[in-house]
C-alpha positions as CSV (number, residue, x, y, z in Angstrom):
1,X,6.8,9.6,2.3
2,X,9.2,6.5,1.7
3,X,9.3,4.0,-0.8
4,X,8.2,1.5,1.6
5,X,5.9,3.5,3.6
6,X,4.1,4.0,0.3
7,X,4.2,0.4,-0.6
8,X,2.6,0.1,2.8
9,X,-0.1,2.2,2.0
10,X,-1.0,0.7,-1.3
11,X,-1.0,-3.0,0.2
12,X,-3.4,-1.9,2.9
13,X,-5.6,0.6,-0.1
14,X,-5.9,-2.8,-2.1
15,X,-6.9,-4.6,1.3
16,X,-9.7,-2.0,2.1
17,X,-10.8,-1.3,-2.1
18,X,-9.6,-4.5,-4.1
19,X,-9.0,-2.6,-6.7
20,X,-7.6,0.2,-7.8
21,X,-6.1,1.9,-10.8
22,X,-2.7,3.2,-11.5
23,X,-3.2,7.0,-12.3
24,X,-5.4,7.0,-9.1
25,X,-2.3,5.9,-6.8
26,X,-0.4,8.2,-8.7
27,X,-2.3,11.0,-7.9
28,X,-2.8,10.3,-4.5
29,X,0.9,9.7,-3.3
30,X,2.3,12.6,-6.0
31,X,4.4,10.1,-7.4
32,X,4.5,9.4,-11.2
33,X,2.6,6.3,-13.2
34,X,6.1,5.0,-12.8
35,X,7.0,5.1,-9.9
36,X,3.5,3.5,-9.0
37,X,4.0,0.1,-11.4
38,X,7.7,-0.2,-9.9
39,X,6.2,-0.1,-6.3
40,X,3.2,-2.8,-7.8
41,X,6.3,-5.0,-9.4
42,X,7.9,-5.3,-5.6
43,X,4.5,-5.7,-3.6
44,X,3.6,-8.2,-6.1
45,X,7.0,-10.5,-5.1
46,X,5.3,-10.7,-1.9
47,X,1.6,-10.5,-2.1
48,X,-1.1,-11.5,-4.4
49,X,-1.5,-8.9,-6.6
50,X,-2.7,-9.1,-10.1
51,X,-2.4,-6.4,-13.0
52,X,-5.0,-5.8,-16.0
53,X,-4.4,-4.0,-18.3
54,X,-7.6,-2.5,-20.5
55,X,-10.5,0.0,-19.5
56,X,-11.5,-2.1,-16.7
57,X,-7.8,-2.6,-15.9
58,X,-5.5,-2.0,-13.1
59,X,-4.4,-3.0,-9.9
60,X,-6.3,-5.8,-7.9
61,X,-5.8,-8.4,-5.2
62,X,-5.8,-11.8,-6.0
63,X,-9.7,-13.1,-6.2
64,X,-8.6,-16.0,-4.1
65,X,-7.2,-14.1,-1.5
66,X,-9.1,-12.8,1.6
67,X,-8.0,-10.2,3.9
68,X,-7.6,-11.1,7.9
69,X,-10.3,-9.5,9.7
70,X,-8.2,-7.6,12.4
71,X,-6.8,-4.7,9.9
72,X,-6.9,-1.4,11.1
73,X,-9.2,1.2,9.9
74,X,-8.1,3.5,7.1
75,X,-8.3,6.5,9.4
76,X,-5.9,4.6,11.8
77,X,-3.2,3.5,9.0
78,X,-3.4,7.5,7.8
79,X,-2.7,8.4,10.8
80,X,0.4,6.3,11.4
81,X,1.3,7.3,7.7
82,X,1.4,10.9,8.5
83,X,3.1,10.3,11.8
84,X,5.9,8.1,10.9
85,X,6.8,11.7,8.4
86,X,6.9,13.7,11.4
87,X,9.7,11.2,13.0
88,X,13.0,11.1,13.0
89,X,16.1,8.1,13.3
90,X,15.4,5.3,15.2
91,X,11.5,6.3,16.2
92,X,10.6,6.6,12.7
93,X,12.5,3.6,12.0
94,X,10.2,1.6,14.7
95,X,7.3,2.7,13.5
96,X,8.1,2.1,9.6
97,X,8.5,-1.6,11.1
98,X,5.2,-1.4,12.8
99,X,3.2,-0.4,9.7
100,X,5.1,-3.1,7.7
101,X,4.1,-5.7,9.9
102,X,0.1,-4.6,10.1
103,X,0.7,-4.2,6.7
104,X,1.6,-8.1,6.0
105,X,-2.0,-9.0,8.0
106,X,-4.1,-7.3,5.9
């Protein structure tokens, strides 16, 4: 998985959860903690994401902000996740474009 298909996939898992913690990201895309707070840093240029840090910490949208109504289901953005791996040059490069823009919605 890309950077940005990852970056995807977190926007839309804080759309769906709200909140969400570092080490569980982590461990769901096999990246490191690191990788996961640079990806946060450039969603967070863009979207309303907040970080806490403590025991009740970690990654949430802003409590202001309300997600549109028309996101897909989680099954349906998995699926273009896993699809988008399977593509190749300008196909994969649509359909990263696709799940950017349903990602912007959310």
């Amino acid at each position: 998985m890309e950077a940005i298909e990852r970056r995807m996939a977190i926007w839309y898992t804080l759309c769906r959860q709200r909140h969400v913690t570092i080490a569980d990201l982590a461990g769901k895309y096999n990246v490191s903690p690191r990788t996961i707070r640079y990806d946060i840093e450039v969603l967070s240029r863009t979207y309303p994401i907040e970080t806490r840090a403590g025991k009740n910490g970690g990654i949430r949208l802003a409590d202001w902000y309300q997600p549109g109504s028309d996101i897909l289901q989680a099954e349906q953005m998995d699926f273009l996740l896993e699809l988008v791996q399977r593509l190749e040059g300008e196909e994969a490069a649509q359909l990263r474009d696709i799940i950017s823009l349903l990602g912007k919605g959310c």
